[in-house]
One Martini backbone bead per residue (centre of mass of N, CA, C, O) as a GRO file, in nm:
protein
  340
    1UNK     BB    1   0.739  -1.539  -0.585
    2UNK     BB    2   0.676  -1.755  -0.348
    3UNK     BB    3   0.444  -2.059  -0.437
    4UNK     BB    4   0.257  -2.268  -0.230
    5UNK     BB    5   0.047  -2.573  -0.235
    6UNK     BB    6  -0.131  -2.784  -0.132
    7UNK     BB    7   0.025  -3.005  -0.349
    8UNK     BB    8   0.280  -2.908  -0.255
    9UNK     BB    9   0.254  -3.049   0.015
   10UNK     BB   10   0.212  -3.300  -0.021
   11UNK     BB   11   0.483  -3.344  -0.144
   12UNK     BB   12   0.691  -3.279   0.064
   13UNK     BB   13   0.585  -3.496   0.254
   14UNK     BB   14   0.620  -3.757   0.083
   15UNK     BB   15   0.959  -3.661   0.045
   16UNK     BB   16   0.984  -3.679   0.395
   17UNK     BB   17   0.906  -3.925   0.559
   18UNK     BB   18   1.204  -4.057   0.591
   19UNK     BB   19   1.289  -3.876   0.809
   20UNK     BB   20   1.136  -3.958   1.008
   21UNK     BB   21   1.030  -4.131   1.260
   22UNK     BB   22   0.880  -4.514   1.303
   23UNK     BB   23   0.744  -4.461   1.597
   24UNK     BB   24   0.495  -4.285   1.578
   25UNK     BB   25   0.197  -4.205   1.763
   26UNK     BB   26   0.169  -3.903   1.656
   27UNK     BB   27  -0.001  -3.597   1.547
   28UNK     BB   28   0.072  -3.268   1.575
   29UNK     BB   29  -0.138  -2.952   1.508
   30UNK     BB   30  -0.066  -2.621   1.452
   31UNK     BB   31  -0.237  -2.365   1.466
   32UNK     BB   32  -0.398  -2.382   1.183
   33UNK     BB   33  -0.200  -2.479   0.951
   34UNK     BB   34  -0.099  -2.735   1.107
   35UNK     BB   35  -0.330  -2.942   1.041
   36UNK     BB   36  -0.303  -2.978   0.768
   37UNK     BB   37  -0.004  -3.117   0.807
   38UNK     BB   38  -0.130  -3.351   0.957
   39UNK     BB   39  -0.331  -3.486   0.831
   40UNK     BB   40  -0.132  -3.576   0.574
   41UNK     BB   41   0.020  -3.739   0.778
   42UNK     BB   42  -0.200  -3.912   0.878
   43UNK     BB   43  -0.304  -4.013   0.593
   44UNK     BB   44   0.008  -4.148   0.487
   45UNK     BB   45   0.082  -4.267   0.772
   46UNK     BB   46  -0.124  -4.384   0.941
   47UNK     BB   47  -0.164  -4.166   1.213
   48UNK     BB   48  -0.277  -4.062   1.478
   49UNK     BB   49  -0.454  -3.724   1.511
   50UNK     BB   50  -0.430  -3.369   1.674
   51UNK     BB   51  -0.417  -3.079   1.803
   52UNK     BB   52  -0.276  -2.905   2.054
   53UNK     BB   53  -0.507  -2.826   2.253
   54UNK     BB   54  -0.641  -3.132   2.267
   55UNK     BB   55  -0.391  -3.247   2.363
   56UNK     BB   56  -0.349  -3.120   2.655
   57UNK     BB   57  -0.674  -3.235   2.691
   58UNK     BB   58  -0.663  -3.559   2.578
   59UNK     BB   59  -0.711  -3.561   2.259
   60UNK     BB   60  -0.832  -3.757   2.012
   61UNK     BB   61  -0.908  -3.855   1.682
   62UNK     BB   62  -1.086  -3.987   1.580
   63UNK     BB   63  -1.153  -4.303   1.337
   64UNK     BB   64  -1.133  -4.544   1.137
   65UNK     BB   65  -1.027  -4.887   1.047
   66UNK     BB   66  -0.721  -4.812   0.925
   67UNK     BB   67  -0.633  -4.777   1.190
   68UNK     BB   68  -0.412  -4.857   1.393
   69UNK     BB   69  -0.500  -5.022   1.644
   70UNK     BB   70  -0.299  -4.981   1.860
   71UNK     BB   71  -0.245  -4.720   1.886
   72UNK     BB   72  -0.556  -4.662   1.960
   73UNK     BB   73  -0.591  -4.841   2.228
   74UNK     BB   74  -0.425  -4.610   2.355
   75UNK     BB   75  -0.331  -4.418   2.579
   76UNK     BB   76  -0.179  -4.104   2.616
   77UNK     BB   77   0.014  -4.165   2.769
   78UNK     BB   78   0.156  -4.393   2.596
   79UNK     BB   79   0.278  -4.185   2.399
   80UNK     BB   80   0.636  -4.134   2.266
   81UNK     BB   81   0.613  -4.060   1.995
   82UNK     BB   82   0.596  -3.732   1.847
   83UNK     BB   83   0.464  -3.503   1.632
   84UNK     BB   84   0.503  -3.177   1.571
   85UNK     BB   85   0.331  -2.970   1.319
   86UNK     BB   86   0.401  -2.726   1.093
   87UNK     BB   87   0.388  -2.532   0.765
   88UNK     BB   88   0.577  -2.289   0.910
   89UNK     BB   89   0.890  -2.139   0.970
   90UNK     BB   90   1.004  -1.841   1.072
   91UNK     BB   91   1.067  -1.710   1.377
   92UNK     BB   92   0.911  -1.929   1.569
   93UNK     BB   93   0.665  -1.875   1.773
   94UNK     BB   94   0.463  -2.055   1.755
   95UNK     BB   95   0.693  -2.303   1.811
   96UNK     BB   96   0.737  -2.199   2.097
   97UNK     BB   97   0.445  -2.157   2.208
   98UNK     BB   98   0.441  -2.500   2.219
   99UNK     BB   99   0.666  -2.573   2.374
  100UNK     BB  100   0.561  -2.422   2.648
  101UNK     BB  101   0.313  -2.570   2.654
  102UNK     BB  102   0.407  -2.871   2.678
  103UNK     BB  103   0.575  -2.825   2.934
  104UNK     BB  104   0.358  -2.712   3.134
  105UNK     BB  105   0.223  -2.969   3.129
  106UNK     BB  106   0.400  -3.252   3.156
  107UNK     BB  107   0.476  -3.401   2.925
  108UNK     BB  108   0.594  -3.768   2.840
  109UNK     BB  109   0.804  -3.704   2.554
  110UNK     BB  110   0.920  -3.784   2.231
  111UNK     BB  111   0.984  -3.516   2.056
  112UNK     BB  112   0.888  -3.398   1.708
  113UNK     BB  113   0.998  -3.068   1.563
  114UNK     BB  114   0.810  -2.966   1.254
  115UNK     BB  115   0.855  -2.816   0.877
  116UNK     BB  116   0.768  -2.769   0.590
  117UNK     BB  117   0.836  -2.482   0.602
  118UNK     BB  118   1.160  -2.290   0.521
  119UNK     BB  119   1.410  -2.045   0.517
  120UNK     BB  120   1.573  -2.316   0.643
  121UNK     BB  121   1.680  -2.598   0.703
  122UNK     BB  122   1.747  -2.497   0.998
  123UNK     BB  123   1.582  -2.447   1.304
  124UNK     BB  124   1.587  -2.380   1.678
  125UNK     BB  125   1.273  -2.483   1.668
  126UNK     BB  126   1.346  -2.744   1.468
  127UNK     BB  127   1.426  -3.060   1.349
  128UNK     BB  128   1.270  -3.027   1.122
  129UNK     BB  129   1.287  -2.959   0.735
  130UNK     BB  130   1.141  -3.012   0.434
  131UNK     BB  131   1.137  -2.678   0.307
  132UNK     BB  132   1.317  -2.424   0.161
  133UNK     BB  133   1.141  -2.081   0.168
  134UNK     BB  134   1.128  -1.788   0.095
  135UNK     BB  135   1.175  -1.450   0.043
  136UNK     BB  136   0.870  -1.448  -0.125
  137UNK     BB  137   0.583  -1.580   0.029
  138UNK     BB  138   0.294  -1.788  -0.064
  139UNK     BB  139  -0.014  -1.989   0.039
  140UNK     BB  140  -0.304  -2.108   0.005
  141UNK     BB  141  -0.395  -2.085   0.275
  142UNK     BB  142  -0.306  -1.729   0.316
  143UNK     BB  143  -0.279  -1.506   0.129
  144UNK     BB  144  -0.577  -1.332   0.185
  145UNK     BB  145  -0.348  -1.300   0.505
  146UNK     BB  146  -0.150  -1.125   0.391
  147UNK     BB  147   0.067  -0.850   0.396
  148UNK     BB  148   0.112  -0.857   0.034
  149UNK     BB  149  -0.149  -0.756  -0.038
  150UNK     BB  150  -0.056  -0.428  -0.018
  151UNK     BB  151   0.130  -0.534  -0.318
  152UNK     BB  152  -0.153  -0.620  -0.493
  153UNK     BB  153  -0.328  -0.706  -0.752
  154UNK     BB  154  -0.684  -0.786  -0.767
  155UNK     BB  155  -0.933  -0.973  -0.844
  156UNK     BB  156  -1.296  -1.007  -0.821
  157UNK     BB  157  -1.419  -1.196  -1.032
  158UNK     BB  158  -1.351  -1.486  -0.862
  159UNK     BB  159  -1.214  -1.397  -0.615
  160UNK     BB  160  -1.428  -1.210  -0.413
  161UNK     BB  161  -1.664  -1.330  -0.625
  162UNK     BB  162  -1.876  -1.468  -0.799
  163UNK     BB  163  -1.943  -1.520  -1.140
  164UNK     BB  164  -2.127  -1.469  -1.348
  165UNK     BB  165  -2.353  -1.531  -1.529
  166UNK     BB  166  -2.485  -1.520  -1.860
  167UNK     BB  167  -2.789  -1.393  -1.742
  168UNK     BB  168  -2.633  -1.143  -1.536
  169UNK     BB  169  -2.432  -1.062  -1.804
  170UNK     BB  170  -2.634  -0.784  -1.911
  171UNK     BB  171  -2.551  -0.491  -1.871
  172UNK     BB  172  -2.790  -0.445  -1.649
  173UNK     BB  173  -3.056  -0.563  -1.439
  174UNK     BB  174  -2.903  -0.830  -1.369
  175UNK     BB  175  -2.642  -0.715  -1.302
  176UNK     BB  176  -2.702  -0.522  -1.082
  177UNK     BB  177  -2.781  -0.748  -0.912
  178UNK     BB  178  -2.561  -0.894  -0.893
  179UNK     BB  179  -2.376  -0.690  -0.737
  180UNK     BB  180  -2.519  -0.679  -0.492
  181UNK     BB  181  -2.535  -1.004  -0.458
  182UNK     BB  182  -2.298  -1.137  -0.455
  183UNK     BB  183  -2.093  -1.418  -0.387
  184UNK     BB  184  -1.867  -1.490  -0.168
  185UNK     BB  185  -1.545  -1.627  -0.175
  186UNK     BB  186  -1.249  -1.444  -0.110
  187UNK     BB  187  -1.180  -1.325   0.245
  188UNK     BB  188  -1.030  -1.085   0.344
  189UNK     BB  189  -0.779  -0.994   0.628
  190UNK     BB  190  -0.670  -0.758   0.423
  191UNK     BB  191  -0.533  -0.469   0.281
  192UNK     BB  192  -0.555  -0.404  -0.037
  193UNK     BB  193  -0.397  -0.216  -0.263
  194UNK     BB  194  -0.551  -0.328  -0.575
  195UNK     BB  195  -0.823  -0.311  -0.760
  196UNK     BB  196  -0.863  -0.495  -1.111
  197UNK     BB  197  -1.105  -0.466  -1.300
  198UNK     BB  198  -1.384  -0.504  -1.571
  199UNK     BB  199  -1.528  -0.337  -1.475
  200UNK     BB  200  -1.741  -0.078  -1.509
  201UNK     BB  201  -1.732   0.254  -1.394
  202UNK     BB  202  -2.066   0.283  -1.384
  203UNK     BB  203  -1.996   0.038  -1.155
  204UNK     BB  204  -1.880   0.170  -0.864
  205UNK     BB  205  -2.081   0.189  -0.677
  206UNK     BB  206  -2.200  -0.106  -0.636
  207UNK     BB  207  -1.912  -0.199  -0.596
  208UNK     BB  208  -1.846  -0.052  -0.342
  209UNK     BB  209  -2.109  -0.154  -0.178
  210UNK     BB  210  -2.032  -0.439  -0.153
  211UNK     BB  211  -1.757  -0.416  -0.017
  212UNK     BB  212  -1.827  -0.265   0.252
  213UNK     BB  213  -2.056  -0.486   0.326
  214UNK     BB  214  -1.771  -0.711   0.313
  215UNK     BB  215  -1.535  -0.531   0.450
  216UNK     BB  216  -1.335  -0.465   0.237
  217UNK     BB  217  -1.006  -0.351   0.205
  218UNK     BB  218  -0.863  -0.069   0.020
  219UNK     BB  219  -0.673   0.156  -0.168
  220UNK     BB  220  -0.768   0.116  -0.522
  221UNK     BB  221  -1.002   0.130  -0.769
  222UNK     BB  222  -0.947  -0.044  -1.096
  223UNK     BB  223  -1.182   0.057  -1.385
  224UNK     BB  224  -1.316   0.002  -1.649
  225UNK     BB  225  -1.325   0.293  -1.961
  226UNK     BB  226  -1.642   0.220  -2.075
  227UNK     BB  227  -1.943   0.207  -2.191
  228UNK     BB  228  -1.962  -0.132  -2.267
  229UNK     BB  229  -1.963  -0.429  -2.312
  230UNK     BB  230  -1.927  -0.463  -2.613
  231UNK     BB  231  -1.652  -0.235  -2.631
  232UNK     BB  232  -1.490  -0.470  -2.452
  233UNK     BB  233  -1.517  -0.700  -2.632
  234UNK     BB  234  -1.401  -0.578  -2.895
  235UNK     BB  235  -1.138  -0.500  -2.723
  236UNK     BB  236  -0.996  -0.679  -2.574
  237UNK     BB  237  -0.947  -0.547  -2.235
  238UNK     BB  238  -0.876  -0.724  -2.016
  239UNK     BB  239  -0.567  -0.793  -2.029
  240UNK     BB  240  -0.476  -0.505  -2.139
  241UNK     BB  241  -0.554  -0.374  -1.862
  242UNK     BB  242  -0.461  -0.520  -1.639
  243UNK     BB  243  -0.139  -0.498  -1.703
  244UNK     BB  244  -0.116  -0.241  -1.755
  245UNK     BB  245  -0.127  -0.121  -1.487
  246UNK     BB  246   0.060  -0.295  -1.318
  247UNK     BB  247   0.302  -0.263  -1.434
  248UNK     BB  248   0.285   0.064  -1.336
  249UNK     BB  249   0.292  -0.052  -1.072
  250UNK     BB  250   0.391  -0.145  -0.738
  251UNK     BB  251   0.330  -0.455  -0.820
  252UNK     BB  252   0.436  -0.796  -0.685
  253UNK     BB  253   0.107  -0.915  -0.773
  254UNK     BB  254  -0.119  -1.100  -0.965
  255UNK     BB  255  -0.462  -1.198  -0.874
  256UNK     BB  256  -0.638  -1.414  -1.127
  257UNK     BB  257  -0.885  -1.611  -1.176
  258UNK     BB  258  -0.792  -1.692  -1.461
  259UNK     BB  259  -0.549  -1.845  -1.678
  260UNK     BB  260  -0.540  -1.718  -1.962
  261UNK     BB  261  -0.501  -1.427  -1.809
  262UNK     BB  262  -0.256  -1.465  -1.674
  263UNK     BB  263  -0.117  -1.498  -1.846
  264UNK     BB  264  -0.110  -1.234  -2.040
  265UNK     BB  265  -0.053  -1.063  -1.768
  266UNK     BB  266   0.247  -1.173  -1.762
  267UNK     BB  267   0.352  -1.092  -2.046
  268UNK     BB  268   0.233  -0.783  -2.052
  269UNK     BB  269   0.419  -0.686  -1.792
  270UNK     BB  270   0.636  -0.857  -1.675
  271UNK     BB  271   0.482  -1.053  -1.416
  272UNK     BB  272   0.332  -1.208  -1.192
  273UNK     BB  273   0.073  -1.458  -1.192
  274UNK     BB  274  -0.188  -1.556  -0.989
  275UNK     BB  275  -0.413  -1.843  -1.013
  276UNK     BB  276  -0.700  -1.961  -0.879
  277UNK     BB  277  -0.766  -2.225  -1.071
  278UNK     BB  278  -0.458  -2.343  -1.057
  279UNK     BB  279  -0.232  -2.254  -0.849
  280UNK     BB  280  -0.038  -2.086  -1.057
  281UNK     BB  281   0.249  -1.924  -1.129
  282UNK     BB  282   0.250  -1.682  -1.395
  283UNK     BB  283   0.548  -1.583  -1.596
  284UNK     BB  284   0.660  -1.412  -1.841
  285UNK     BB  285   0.886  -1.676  -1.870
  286UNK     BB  286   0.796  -1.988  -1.938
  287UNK     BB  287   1.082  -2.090  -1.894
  288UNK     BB  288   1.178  -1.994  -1.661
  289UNK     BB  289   1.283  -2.163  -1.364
  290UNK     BB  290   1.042  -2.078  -1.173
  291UNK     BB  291   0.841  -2.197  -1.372
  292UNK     BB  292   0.943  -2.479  -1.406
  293UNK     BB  293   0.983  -2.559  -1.107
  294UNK     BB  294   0.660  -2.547  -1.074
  295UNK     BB  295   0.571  -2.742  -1.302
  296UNK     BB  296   0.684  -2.962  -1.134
  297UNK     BB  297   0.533  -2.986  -0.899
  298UNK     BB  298   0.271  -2.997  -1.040
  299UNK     BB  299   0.324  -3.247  -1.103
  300UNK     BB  300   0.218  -3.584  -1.054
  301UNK     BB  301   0.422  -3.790  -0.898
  302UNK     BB  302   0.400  -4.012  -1.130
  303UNK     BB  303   0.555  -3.851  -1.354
  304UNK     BB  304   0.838  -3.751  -1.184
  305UNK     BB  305   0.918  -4.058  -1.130
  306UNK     BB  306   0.935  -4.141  -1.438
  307UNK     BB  307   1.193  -4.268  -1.674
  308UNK     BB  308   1.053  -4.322  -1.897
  309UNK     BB  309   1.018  -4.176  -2.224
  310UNK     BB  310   0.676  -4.179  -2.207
  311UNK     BB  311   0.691  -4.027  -1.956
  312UNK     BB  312   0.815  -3.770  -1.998
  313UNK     BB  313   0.685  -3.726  -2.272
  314UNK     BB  314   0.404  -3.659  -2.054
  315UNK     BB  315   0.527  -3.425  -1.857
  316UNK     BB  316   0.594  -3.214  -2.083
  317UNK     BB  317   0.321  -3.160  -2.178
  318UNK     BB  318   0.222  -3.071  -1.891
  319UNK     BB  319   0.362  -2.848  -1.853
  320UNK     BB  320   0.309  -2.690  -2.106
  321UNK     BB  321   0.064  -2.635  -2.029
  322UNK     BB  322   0.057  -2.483  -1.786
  323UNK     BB  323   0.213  -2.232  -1.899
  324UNK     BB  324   0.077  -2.177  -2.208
  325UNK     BB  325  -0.179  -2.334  -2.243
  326UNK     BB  326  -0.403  -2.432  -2.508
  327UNK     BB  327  -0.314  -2.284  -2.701
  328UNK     BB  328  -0.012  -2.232  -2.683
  329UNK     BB  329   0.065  -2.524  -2.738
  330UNK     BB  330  -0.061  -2.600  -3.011
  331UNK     BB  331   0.125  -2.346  -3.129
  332UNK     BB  332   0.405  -2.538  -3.081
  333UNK     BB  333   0.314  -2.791  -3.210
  334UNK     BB  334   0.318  -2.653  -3.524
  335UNK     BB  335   0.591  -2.535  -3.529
  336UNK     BB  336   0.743  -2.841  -3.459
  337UNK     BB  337   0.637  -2.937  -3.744
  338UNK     BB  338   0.712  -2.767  -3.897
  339UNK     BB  339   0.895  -2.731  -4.156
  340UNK     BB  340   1.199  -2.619  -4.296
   0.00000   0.00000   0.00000
């Protein structure tokens, strides 16, 4: 699974703005996704944007006095240089459906028609590909919303709504008080596959009705079969129970609220799994390319582009610490100082 986050859109931008000509005077951004790759652009590059349907009516983004003033001060009509740009491109549809509306406008100007993310180098749809992402692929901003949903393992608490406070984790009436009232986080709108739960057994009608409630549609719960909180954490049956089940299902990706619980389904699955806490996706082998080319993903960009010695060995550091998690980085830093 290819997963790129927020931070990785914005370091994407960043790395291509030089692609780019350099007399944009507006960027517009193909609903909805595409606002969000506008936005990025418009202040990093301090450029005036809107996004498609405003654009169509005459309408430009307010903005505040860091904006160049010359740009903002012409009318709609004088701006010749335009970036249309999406998050990404796969058949097409969206990005011809904007060109169909731009032309339909009869709006008189040098488009330039580009895609944060593509399939390819180069799609007949657009002038600019910032980054080729192949399929299987998900984005922090639509994952969600995504078709892959229903080949995925899902945790429901930290995921699809707030975790328990430790008063209402109480294995009793503050806890079913909790069930029945969970505040809802992340709302699919795509139905999952496998719901992958450590919540108990005893509490899947409370479960299936809080579902129900909040209209989330899923193909199987699946919930821990243990008699209490107590015998569950006797057991510390979170990771490897959730893991367990995983390896065993055909589901290509278990998405996870904790960080240092991906790892562990990680490891013990030998499958990725993405986690909400850090967005980043935690592969099996730590070392594996995948792993590695991610974690440099996410490394601030002041560390990869620093070239002295202190720097990657700050930059390093950092990898690991995100791969491996803080146990496991000071278990390998014991290991490395360790005597022969």
């Amino acid at each position: 699974m290819n997963y790129r986050s927020i931070s990785d859109m914005n370091d994407a931008i960043v790395r291509n703005l030089h692609r780019l000509p350099r007399d944009i005077d507006l960027v517009v951004g193909v609903p909805r996704s595409g606002i969000l790759a506008a936005t990025l652009v418009s202040l990093t590059a301090n450029i005036p944007m809107t996004d498609l349907d405003s654009f169509l009516a005459g309408k430009i983004y307010t903005s505040g006095i860091t904006k160049r003033r010359a740009a903002l001060d012409r009318q709609h009509s004088e701006m010749r240089r335009i970036l249309v740009i999406d998050d990404s491109v796969s058949g097409g549809n969206a990005m011809r459906d904007a060109r169909g509306k731009i032309a339909a406008a009869g709006i008189k100007a040098d488009f330039v028609f580009a895609a944060v993310y593509g399939l390819l180098p180069q799609h007949k749809e657009t002038d600019i590909v910032f980054e080729v992402v192949p399929h299987p692929r998900m984005f922090q901003w639509n994952f969600m919303h995504h078709i892959f949903l229903e080949q995925c393992c899902v945790d429901i608490d930290g995921v699809l709504c707030f975790d328990p406070t430790e008063e209402e984790n109480d294995d009793g009436p503050a806890y079913e008080k909790f069930l029945a009232e969970a505040r809802p986080l992340l709302g699919p709108t795509r139905k999952i596959g496998w719901l992958v739960t450590s919540r108990l057994e005893k509490y899947r009608k409370l479960t299936e009705t809080w579902l129900a409630e909040h209209e989330i549609k899923y193909d199987h719960l699946i919930m821990l079969d243990l008699p209490s909180k107590a015998e569950r954490q006797r057991l510390g049956a979170h990771g490897s129970f959730k893991a367990d089940f995983y390896r065993k299902s055909g589901a290509i990706l278990f998405i996870e609220s904790e960080h240092e619980q991906a790892l562990k389904i990680a490891k013990l699955s030998g499958k990725p799994v993405l986690c909400v806490e850090t967005n980043i996706v935690s592969f099996p082998d730590a070392l594996s390319l995948p792993a590695l080319e991610q974690a440099a993903r996410n490394l601030p960009a002041r560390l990869r582009q620093i070239n002295s010695p202190d720097g990657r060995k700050k930059a390093i550091k950092t990898a690991a610490r995100a791969l491996l998690g803080e146990r496991g980085y000071e278990m390998l830093k014991s290991r490395v100082k360790r005597p022969a």
